[in-house]
C-alpha positions as CSV (number, residue, x, y, z in Angstrom):
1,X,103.3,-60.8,34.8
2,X,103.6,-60.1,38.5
3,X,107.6,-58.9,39.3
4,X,108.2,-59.2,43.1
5,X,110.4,-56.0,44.6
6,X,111.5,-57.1,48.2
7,X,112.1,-54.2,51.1
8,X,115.3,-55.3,51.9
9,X,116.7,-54.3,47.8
10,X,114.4,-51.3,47.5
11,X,116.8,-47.9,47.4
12,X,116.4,-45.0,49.8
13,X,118.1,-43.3,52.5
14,X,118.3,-42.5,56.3
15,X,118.7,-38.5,57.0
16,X,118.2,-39.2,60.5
17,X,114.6,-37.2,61.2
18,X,113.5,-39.3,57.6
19,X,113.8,-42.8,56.8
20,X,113.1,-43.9,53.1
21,X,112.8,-46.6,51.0
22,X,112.0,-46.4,47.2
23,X,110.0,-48.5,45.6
24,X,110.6,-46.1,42.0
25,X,113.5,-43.9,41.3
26,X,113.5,-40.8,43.4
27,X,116.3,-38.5,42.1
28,X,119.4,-40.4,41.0
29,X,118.8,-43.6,43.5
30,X,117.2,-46.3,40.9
31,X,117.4,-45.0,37.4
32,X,116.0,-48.6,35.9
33,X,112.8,-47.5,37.7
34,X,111.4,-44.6,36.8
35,X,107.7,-45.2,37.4
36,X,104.9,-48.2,36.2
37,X,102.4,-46.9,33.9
38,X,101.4,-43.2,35.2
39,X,102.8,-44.2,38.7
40,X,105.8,-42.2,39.7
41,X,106.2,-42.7,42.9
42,X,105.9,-44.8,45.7
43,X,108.0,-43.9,48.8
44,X,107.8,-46.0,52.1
45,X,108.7,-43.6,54.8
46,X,108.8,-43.3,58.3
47,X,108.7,-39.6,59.8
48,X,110.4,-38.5,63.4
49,X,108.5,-37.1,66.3
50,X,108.4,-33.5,65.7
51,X,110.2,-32.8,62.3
52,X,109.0,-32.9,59.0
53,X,108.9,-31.5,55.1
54,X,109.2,-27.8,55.2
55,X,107.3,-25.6,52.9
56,X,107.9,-26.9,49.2
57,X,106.5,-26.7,46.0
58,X,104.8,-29.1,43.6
59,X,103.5,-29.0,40.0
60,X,101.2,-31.5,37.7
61,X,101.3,-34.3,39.9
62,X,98.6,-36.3,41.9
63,X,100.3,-36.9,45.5
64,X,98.3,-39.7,47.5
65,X,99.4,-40.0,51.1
66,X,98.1,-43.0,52.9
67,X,99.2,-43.0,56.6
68,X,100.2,-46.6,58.1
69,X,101.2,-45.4,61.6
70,X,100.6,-41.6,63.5
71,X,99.3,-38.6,62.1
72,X,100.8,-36.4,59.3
73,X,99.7,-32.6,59.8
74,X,99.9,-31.1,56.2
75,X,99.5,-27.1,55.5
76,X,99.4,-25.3,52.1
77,X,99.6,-22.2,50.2
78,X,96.1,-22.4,49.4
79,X,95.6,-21.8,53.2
80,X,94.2,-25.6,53.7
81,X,95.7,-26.6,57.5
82,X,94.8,-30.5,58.4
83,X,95.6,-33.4,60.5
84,X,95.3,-37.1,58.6
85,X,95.6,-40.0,61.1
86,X,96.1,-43.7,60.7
87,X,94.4,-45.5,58.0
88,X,93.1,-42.4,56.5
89,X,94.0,-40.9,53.4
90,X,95.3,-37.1,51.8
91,X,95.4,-36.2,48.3
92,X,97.0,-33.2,47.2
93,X,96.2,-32.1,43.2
94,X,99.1,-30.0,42.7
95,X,97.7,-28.3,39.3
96,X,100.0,-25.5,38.1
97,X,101.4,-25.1,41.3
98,X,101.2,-25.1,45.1
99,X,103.5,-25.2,48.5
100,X,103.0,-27.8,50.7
101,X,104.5,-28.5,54.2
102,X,103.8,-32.3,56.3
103,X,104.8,-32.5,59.8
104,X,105.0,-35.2,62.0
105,X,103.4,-33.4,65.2
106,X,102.8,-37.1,67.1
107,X,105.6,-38.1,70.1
108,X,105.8,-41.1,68.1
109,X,107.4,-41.9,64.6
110,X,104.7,-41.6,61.6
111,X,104.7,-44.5,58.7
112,X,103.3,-43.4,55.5
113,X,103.5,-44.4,51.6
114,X,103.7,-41.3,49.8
115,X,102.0,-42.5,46.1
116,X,103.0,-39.7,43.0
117,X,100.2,-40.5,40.0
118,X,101.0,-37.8,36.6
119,X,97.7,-36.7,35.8
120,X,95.9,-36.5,32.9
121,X,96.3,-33.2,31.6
122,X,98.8,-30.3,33.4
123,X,97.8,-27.9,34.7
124,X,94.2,-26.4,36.5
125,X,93.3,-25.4,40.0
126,X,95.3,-26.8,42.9
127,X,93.5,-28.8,45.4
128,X,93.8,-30.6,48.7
129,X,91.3,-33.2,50.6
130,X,91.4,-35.9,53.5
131,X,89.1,-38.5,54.5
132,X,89.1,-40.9,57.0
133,X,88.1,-44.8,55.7
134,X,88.2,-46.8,59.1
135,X,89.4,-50.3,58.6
136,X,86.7,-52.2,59.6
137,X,85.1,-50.9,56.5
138,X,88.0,-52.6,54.3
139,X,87.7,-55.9,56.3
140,X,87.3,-58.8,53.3
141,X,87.5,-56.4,50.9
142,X,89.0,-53.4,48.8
143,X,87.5,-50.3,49.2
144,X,88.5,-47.7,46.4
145,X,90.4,-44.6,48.5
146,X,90.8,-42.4,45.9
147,X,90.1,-42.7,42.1
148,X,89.5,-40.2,38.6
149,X,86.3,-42.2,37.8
150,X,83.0,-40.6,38.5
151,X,81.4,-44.0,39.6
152,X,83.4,-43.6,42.7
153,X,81.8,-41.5,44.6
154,X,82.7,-42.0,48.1
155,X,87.0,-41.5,47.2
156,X,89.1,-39.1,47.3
157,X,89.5,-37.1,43.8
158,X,92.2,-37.2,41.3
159,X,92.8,-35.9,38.1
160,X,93.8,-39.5,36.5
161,X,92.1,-42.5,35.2
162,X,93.4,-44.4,38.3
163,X,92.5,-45.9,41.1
164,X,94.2,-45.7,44.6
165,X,92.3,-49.1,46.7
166,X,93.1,-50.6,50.1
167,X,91.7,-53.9,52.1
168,X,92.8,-55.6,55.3
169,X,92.2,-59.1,55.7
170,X,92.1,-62.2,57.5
171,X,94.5,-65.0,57.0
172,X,92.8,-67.2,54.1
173,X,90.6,-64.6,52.8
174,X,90.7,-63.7,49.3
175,X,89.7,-60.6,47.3
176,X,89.9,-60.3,43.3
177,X,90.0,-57.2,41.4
178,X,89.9,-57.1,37.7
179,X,92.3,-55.3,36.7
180,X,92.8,-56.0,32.7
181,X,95.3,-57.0,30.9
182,X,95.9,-52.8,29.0
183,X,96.5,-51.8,32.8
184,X,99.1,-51.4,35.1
185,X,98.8,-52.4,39.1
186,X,101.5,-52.0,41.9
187,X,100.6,-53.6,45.4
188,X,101.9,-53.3,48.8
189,X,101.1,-55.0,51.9
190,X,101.2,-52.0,54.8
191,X,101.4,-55.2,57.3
192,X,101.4,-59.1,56.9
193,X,101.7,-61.1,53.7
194,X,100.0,-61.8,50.5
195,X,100.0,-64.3,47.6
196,X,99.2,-62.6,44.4
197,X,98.1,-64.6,41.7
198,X,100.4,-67.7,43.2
199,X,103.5,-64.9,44.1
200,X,104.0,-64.2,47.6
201,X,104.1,-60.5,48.4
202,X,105.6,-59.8,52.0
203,X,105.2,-56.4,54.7
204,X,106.3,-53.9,52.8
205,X,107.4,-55.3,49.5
206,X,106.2,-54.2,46.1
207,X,104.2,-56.4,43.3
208,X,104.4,-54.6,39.9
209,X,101.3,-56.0,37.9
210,X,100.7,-56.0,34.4
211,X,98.9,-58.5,31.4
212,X,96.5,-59.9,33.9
213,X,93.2,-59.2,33.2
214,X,92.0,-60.6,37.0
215,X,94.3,-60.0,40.2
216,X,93.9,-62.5,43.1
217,X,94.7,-61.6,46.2
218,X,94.8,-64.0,49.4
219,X,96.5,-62.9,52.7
220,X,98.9,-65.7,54.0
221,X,98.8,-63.8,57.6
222,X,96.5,-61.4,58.7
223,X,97.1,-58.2,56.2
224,X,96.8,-54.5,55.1
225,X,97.4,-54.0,51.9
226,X,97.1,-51.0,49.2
227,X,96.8,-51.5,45.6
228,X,96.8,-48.4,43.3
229,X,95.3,-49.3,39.0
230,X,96.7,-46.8,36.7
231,X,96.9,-46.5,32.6
């Protein structure tokens, strides 16, 4: 089953400084959709210049922030200060608790997805990490950007049996990931457009994947595209 979630129906809201879209229910907006699997959360948002989330705080949660456009600037209560650019990726493991602040400290708007995975077990240590993954490296293919399995050794950590990938490719190219027919995938294309498994997946829209044991994936323009696998 591939279900198709366009941008244009996706809840959200415009507080001026913040503009949202919700691809799962985030507070009251889309009850129906309260997460896929251990996926939460996927919020498409697009930061002003110079404003941002204020101190907040976070518990049991796996917060994966892959930046599209600018830079997001996060600092903690662990004391961790850091600047993640575009195309790069931030994982916060909020454990039994940590504040968190993310500015937009750019002179131009920042585009992010914002990706909330439950983790395996509550609780434990807190912990934050970025790492850059230049595109070029993703070019044909999907590189895993973070992931709970210890094959992966060059992603990002996080405290589920998930997996957080991203590719860009070239109109006609075509990547497959085997995904299994017990899991659940959700895709978006950052940019461009995508047929999955014979569905066509525009900029910005959401593919909800689940019973298909191999996921095909062939860009219909030039496209970037994330993918997250979770239980």
């Amino acid at each position: 089953m591939i279900e198709r979630r366009p941008f244009n129906k996706l809840a959200g809201a415009d507080h001026g400084w913040l503009k949202a879209k919700h691809h799962f229910a985030f507070a009251d907006d889309d009850p129906a959709r309260m997460g896929w699997g251990s996926l939460r959360m996927w919020n498409d948002d697009e930061i002003a210049p110079d404003t941002g989330f204020p101190p907040h705080p976070h518990a049991n949660m796996e917060i994966i922030t892959y930046v599209r456009e600018g830079a997001v600037t996060h600092k903690d209560s662990l004391g961790n200060v850091g600047r993640t650019e575009a195309g790069d990726v931030q994982v916060m493991s909020a454990g039994s608790g940590i504040r968190h602040a993310e500015y937009n400290l750019e002179q131009a708007p920042t585009r992010i997805f914002q990706i909330w995975i439950t983790p395996g077990a509550k609780g434990g240590s807190p912990a934050w990490g970025s790492q850059p993954f230049p595109k070029a490296d993703r070019s044909g293919r999907l590189v895993t950007l973070a992931s709970g399995f210890d094959s992966d050794n060059d992603a990002l950590p996080i405290r589920s049996r998930a997996r957080v990938l991203g590719a860009t490719l070239k109109v006609g190219e075509t990547v497959e990931y085997a995904l299994g027919e017990t899991r659940h995938g959700y895709l978006v294309p950052a940019s461009g457009a995508v047929d999955v498994n014979g569905v066509r997946i525009d900029a910005r829209d959401g593919a909800a994947i689940k019973d298909i044991a191999l996921v095909r994936i062939t860009a219909v323009e030039d496209s970037e595209l994330v993918m997250v696998d979770v239980p």
